[in-house]
C-alpha positions as CSV (number, residue, x, y, z in Angstrom):
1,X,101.8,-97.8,11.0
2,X,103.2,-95.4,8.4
3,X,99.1,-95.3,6.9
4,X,97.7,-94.4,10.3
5,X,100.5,-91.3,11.1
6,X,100.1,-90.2,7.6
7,X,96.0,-89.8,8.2
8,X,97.1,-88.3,11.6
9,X,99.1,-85.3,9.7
10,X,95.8,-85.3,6.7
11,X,94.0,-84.7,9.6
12,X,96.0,-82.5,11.4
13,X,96.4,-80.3,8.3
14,X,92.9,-80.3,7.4
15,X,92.4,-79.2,10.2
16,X,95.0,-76.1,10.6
17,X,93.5,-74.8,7.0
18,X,90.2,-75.2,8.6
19,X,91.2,-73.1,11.2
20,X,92.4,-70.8,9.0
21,X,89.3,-70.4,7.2
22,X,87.6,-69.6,10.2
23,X,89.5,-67.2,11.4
24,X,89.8,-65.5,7.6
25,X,86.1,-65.7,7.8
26,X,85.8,-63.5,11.5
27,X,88.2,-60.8,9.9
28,X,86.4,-60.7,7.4
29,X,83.2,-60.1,9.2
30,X,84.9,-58.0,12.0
31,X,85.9,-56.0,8.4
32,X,82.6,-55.5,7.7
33,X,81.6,-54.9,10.8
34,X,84.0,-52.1,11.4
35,X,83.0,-50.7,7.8
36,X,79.4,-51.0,8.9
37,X,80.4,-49.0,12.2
38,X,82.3,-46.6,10.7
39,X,79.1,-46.2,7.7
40,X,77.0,-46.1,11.2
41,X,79.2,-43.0,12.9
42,X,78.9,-41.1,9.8
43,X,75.7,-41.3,9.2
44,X,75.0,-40.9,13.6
45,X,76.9,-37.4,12.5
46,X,74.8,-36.6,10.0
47,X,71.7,-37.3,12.2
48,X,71.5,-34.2,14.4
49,X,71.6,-32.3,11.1
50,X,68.7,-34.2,9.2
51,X,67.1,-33.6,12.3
52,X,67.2,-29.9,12.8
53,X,66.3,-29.7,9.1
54,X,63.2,-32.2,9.6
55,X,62.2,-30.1,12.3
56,X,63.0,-27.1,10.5
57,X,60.4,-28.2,7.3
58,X,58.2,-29.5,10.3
59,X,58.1,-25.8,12.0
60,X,57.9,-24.0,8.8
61,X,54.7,-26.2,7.8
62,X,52.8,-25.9,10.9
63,X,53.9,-22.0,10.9
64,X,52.1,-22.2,7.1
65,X,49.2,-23.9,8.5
66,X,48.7,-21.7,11.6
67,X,49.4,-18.6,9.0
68,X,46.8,-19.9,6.6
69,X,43.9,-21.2,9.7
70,X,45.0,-17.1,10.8
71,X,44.0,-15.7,7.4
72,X,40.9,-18.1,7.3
73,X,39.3,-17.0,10.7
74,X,40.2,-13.0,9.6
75,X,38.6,-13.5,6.6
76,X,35.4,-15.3,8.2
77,X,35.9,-12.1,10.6
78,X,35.8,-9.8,7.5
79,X,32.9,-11.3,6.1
80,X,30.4,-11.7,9.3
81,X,31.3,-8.3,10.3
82,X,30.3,-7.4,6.6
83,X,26.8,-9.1,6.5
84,X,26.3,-7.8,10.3
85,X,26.8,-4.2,8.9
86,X,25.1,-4.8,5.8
87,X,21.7,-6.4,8.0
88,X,22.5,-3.3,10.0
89,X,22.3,-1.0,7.2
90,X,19.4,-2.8,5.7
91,X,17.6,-2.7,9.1
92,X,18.5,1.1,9.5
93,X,16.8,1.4,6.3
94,X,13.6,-0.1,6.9
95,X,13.3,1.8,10.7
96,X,13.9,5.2,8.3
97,X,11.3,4.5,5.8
98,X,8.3,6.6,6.4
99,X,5.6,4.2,5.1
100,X,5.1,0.5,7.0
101,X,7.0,-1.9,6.0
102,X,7.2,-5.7,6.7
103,X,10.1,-8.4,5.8
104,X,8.8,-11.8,5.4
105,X,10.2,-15.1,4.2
106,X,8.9,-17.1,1.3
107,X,6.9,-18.4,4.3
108,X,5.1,-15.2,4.8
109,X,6.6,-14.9,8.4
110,X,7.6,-11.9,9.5
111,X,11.4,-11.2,9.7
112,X,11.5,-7.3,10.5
113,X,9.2,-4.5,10.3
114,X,9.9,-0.7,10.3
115,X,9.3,1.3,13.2
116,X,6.3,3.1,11.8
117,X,4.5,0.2,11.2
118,X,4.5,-0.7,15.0
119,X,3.8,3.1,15.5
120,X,1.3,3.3,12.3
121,X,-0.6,-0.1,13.9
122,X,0.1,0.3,17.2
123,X,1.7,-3.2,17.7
124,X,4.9,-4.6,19.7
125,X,8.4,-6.8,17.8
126,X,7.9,-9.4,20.2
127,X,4.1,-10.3,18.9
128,X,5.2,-9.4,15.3
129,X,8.4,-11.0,14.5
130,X,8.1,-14.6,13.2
131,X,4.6,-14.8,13.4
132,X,2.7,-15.3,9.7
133,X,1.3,-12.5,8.5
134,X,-2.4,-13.7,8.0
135,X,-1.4,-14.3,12.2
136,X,-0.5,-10.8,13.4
137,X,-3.1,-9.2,15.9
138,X,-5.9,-11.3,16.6
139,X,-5.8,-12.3,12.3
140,X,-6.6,-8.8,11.6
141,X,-4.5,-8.8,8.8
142,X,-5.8,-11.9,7.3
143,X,-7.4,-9.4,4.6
144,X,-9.2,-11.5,1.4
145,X,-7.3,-8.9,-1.0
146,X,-3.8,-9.2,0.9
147,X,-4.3,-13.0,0.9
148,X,-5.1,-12.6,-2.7
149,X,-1.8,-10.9,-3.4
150,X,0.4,-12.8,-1.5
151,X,-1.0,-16.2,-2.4
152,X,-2.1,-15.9,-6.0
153,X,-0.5,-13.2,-7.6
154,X,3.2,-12.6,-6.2
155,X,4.2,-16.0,-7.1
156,X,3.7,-15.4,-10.2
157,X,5.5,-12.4,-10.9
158,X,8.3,-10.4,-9.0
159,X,6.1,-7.3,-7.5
160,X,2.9,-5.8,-7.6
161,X,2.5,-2.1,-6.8
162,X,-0.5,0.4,-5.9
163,X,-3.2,-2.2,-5.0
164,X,-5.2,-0.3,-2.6
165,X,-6.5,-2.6,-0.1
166,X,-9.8,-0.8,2.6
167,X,-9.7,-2.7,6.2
168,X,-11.0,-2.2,9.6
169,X,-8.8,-2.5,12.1
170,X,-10.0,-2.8,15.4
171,X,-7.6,-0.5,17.4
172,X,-7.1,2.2,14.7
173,X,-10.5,1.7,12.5
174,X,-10.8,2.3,9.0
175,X,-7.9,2.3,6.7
176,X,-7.0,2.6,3.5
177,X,-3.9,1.4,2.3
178,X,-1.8,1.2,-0.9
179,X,0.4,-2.2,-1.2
180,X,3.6,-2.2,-2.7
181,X,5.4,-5.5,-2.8
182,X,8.7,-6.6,-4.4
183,X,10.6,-10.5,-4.0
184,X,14.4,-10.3,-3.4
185,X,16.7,-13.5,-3.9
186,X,19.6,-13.8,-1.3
187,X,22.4,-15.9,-3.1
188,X,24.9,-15.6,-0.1
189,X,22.0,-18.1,1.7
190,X,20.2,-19.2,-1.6
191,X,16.5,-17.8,0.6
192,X,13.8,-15.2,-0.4
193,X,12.4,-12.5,1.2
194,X,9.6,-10.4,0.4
195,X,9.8,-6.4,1.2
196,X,5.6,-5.2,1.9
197,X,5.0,-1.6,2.2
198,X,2.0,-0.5,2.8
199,X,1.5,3.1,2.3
200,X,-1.7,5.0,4.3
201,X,-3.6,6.8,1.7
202,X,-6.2,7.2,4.4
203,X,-5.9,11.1,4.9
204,X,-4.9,11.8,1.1
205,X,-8.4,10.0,0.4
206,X,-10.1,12.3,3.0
207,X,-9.0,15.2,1.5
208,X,-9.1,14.1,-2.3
209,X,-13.1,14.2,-1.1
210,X,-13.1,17.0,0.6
211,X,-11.6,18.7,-2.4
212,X,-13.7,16.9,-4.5
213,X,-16.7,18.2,-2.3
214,X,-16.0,21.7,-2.5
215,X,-15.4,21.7,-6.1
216,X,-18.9,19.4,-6.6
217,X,-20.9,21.3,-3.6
218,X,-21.8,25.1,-2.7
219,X,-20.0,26.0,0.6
220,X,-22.7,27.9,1.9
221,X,-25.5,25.6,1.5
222,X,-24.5,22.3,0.9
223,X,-26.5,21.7,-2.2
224,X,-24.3,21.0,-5.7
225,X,-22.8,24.1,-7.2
226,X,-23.5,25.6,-10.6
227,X,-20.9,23.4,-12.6
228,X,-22.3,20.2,-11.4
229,X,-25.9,20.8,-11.8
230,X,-25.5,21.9,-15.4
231,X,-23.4,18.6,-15.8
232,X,-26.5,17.1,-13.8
233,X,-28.8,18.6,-16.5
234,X,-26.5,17.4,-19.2
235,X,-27.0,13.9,-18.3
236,X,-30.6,13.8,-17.7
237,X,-31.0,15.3,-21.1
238,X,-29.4,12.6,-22.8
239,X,-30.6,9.8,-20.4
240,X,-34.3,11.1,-21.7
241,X,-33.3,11.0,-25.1
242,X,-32.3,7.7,-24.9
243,X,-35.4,6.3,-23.1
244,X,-37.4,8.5,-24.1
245,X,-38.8,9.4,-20.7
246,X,-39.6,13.0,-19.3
247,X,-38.1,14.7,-16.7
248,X,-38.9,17.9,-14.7
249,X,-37.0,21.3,-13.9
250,X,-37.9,23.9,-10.7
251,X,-36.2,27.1,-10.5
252,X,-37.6,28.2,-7.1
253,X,-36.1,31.2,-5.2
254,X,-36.7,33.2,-1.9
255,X,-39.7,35.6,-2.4
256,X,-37.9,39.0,-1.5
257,X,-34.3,37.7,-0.2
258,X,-32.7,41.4,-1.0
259,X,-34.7,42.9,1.3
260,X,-34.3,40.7,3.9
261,X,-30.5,40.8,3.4
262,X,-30.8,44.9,4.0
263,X,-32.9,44.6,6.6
264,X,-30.9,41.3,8.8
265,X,-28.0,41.7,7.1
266,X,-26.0,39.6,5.1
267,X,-24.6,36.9,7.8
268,X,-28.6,36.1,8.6
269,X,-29.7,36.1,5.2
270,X,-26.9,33.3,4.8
271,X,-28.6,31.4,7.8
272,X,-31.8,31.9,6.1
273,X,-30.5,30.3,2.5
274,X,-28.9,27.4,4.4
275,X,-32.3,26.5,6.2
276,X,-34.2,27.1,2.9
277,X,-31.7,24.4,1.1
278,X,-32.3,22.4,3.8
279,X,-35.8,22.1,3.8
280,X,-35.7,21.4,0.3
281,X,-33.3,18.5,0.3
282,X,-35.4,17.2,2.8
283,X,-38.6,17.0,0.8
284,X,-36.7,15.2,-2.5
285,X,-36.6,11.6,-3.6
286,X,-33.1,10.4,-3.2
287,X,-33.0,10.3,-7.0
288,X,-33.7,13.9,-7.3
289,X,-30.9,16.7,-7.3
290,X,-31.1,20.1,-5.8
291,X,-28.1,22.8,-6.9
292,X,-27.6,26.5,-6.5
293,X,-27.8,28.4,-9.5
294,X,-26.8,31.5,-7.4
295,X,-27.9,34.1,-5.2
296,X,-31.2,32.9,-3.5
297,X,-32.0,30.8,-7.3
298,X,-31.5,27.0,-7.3
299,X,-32.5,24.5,-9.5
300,X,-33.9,21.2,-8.6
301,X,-34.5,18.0,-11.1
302,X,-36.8,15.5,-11.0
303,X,-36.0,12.4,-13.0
304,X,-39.0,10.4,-14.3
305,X,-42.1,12.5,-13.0
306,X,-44.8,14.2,-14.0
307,X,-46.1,18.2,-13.0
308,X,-48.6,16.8,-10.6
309,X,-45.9,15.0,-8.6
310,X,-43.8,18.2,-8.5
311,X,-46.6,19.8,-7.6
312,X,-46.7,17.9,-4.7
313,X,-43.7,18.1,-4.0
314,X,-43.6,22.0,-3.5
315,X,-46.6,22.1,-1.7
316,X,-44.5,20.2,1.1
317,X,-41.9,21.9,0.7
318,X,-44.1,25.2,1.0
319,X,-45.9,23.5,4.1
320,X,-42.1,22.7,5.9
321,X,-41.1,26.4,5.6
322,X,-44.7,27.6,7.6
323,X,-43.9,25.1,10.0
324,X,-40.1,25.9,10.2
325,X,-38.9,28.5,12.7
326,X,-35.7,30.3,11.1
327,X,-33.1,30.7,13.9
328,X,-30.1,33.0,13.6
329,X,-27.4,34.1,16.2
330,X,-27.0,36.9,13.5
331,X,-30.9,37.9,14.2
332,X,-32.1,40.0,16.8
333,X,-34.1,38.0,19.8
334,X,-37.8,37.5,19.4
335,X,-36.9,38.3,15.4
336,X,-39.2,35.9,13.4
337,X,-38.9,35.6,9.5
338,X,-41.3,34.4,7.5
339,X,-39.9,33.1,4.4
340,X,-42.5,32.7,1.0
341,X,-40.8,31.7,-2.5
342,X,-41.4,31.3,-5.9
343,X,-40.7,28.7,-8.7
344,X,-41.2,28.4,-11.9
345,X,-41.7,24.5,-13.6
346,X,-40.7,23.2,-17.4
347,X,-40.5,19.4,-18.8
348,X,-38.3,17.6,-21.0
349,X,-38.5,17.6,-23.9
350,X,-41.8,19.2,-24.5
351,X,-40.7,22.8,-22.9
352,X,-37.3,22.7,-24.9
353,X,-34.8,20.9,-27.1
354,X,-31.6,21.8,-25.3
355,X,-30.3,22.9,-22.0
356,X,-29.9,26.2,-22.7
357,X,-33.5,26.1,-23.7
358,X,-34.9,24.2,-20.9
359,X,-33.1,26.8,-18.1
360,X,-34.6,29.6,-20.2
361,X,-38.1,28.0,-20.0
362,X,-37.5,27.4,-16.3
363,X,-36.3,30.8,-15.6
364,X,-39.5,32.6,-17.7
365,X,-42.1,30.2,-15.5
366,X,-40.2,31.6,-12.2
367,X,-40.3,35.5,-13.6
368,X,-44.1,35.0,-14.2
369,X,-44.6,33.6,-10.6
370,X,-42.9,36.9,-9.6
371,X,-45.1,38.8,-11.6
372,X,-48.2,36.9,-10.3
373,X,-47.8,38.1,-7.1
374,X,-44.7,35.7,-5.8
375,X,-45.6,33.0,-3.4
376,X,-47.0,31.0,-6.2
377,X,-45.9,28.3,-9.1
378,X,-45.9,28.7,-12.4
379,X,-45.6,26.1,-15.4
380,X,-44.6,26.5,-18.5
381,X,-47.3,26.2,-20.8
382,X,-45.4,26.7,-24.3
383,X,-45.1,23.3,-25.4
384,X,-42.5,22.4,-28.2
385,X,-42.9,19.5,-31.0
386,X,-41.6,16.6,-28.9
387,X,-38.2,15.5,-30.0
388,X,-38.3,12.3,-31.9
389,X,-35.7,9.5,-30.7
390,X,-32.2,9.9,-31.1
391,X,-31.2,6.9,-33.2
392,X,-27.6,7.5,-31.9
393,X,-29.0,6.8,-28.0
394,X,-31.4,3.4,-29.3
């Protein structure tokens, strides 16, 4: 009995420190579970805090961001408004520039053109720009020498200038055209373009041969002036020597011409010296010459003949003047002038050695004809020693 109330109080005890335990072990949790709270409520205090600076950093990132996408989009701004002026400029420039000008790509399609190239070749922008140049009008510019340049030489080097270029264009005809032409590399775009001006030498040519007319060719009557026939004479000279071949010299003048200029007056006696010229240029071979030595005097040469042919050749010209009718407005009505000359013959080289001696031998054969009578032909009989070969012209 004693055994079994003995276990009773073990158990019993065991029990009440068991309890104990327990209960040691909630306060301690519920300790650490106020600790954790009261951690918790310092921390919750702390929150609104971290917060605001959290969305502090956050603001004052996005305002760094929005700042720096602002600066971005000014700057893009900045720099399409500067290549917009800068492609305005660079248009302006072409539309001021006097001579044609064309932009192309390395493709040779047109980009821009200056306004006096669609003036200059009377074409529009909207059939111009991107079209390939050997494309423009109808192909009219698909010229063998412009292909030439563009295609074969321009690759090759960086620009070409003062290749002159003669095209007819069907709306504005002939042409004559210097090309200028220069590559430019774009590194904003990494592209090429090609500047071609083309400047219109047309009119300069014209009068470059008109000048060169009046300083080759006597106003009055058309035939070549004194300077030219002497360099005329020059030539033949030395061609002669050199294939030893003979030539032949006329001095042949108006039978009487100061009278007829005191009695028609000077004006009609310039009508009659035009129609005289005119009838002998008409009776020459094409490679004769006929130039006015001056007054009523010109000279005429005939390469490679003989005195018989320019015999022949005067007697047509002596049969055109009996058939001509001189008309003047200078001349009185029903006026009718019978013009008669003279002209005097020598050869090269059996009349003479040098020019000077071949115009003197001329000019004594024409003074005899006057003497003679006039209305007649005299050669020149006084034959030099023939001039051996020039070694210097073999």
């Amino acid at each position: 009995m004693q055994d079994k109330k003995k276990d009773k109080e073990f158990l019993k005890g065991k029990k009440f420190f068991e309890g104990i335990k327990f209960w040691q072990k909630q306060i301690a949790e519920l300790v650490n579970l106020k600790s954790k709270l009261k951690h918790s409520q310092a921390e919750l205090k702390k929150f609104p805090q971290k917060l605001h600076s959290q969305v502090e950093i956050r603001t004052f990132a996005e305002r760094m961001v929005i700042k720096q996408l602002h600066q971005e989009i000014e700057h893009r701004k900045k720099a399409e408004q500067k290549a917009q002026d800068a492609r305005i400029y660079a248009e302006n420039i072409v539309d001021t520039v006097r001579e044609p000008l064309l932009v192309l790509d390395a493709d040779l399609k047109v980009i821009s053109a200056s306004r006096s190239f669609y003036q200059s070749f009377k074409v529009k922008p909207e059939d111009t720009e991107k079209q390939h140049i050997f494309d423009l009008g109808n192909r009219q510019w698909d010229i063998p020498k412009l292909r030439e340049l563009l295609e074969n030489i321009l690759p090759n080097t960086t620009s070409f200038e003062g290749f002159e270029v003669v095209h007819v264009f069907p709306d504005i005809g002939k042409r004559i055209m210097l090309l200028n032409a220069r590559k430019i590399y774009q590194k904003s775009n990494n592209t090429q373009l090609i500047l071609l001006a083309m400047e219109d030498v047309t009119e300069h040519k014209r009068l470059e041969e008109k000048l060169k007319t009046l300083a080759s060719y006597d106003d009055l009557t058309g035939c070549i002036n004194f300077r030219l026939i002497m360099e005329l004479l020059e030539k033949e000279i030395h061609r002669s020597l050199r294939h030893q071949k003979q030539f032949i010299v006329v001095m042949i003048d108006i039978d009487d011409f100061k009278s007829m200029n005191d009695e028609y007056g000077h004006q009609a006696g310039n009508d009659i010296l035009v129609a005289f010229a005119g009838v002998i240029k008409k009776s020459l071979r094409a490679i004769d010459s006929v130039g006015r030595y001056g007054g009523d005097e010109f000279i005429i040469i005939l390469p490679e003949t003989d005195v018989q042919h320019v015999l022949v050749v005067l007697g047509r010209i002596k049969e055109s003047f009996e058939k001509t009718k001189i008309t003047s407005m200078h001349l009185a009505e029903g006026t009718d002038v019978a013009v008669k000359f003279s002209a005097g013959i020598a050869a090269f080289p059996h009349n003479a050695k040098d020019l000077k001696g071949l115009i003197r031998a001329a000019d004594n054969a024409l003074l005899q004809a006057k003497r003679e009578g006039k209305n007649t032909v005299v050669l020149e009989k006084r034959i030099d020693t023939p001039i051996p070969p020039n070694p210097n012209y073999l």
